[in-house]
N, C-alpha and C positions, 0 to 999 in steps of 0.2 A: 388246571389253570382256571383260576374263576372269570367270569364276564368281565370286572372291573378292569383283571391284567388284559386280557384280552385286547379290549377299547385301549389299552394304559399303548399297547405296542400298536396296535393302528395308527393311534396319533403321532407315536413317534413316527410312524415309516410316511407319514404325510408330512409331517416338519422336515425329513430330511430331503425329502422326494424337492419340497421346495428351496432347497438349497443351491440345486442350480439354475432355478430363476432369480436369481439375486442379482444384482449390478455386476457384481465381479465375483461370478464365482470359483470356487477352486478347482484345482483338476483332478479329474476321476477316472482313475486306471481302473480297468476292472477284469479279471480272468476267472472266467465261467467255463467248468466241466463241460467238452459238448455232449457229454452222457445223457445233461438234463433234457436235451433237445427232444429226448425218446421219451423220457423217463415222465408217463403221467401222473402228474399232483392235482387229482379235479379232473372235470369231463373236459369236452374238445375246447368249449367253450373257454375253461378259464386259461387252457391251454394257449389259443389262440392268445388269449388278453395278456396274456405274462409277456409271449414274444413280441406284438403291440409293443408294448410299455419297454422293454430293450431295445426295439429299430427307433421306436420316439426319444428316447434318453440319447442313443448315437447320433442323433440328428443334432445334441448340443454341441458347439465348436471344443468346448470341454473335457470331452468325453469320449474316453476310449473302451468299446467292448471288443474286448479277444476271448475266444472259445479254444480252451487246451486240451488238446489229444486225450482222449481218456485212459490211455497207459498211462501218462504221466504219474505217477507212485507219489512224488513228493505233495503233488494236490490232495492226497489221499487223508492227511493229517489234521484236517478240519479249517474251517474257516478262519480267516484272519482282517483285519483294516489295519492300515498304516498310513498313520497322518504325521504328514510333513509340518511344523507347526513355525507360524511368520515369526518376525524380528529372535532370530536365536533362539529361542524355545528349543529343548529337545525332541527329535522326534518321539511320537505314541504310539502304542498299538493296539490293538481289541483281538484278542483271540477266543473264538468260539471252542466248545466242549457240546461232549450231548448234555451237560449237566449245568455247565455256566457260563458266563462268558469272562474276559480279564482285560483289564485296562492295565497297560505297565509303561513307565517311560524309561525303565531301565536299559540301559545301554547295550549289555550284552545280549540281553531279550529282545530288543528291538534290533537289533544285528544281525543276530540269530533268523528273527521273521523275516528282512531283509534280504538274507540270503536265499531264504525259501522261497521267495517271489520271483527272487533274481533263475534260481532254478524251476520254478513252475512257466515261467514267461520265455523260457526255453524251448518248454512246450506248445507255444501258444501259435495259433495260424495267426496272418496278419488281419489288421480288422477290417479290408475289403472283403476277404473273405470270407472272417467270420460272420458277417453283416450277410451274406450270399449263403452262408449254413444256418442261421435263423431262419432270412427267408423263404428256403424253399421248407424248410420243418415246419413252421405257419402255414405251409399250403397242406402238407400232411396230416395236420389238425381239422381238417373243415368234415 
């Protein structure tokens, strides 16, 4: 990856990060592996700053963070987004790969990811609690 994509996806994850300071923004379901709670990406440090930036993002009225079981298998299949889109628009999706990612509005595809959410969110603790399994992992990072 050269410098320039590098900078190219910071800005993105700044442009979206301010999406929900907007007037009205949308709503943000989100289910996160508690694997990652362990799992160090960087020293304690950037540790600590990731869970930071998930109890600040929960603190939007918006904004739901749940942490799923880490048996859960269906989570297993990679990352995905799925956007509900205004005035009848069909729903979208983005699905991650280690290789790329796919934008589809396809019906059956977007169904499909649907169901997997519906089954990964199966898994999911409720978000008082997941908010209380961040927390005490943020003290574990110090």
């Amino acid at each position: 990856m050269t410098a320039q994509q590098v900078e190219e996806r910071i800005e993105a994850r700044v442009q979206r990060r301010q999406i929900l300071n907007q007037d009205d923004p949308p709503l943000f379901l989100t289910l996160i592996d508690a694997g990652v709670l362990q799992r160090p990406v960087g020293d304690s440090e950037v540790m600590r700053d990731q869970l930071d930036y998930l109890l600040e993002a929960a603190q939007h009225p918006t904004v739901s963070i749940q942490l799923v079981d880490p048996r859960c298998l269906p989570g297993l299949l990679g990352a995905f987004m799925i956007a509900e889109l205004p005035n009848g628009q069909p729903d979208a999706i983005h699905a991650d790969s280690s290789a790329e990612g796919q934008f589809s509005a396809d019906s059956s595809l977007v169904a499909s990811v649907w169901n997997r959410y519906e089954a990964i969110r199966r898994w999911a603790y409720p978000d008082h609690m997941s908010l209380k399994m961040i927390q005490d992992a943020r003290q574990e990072w110090i």
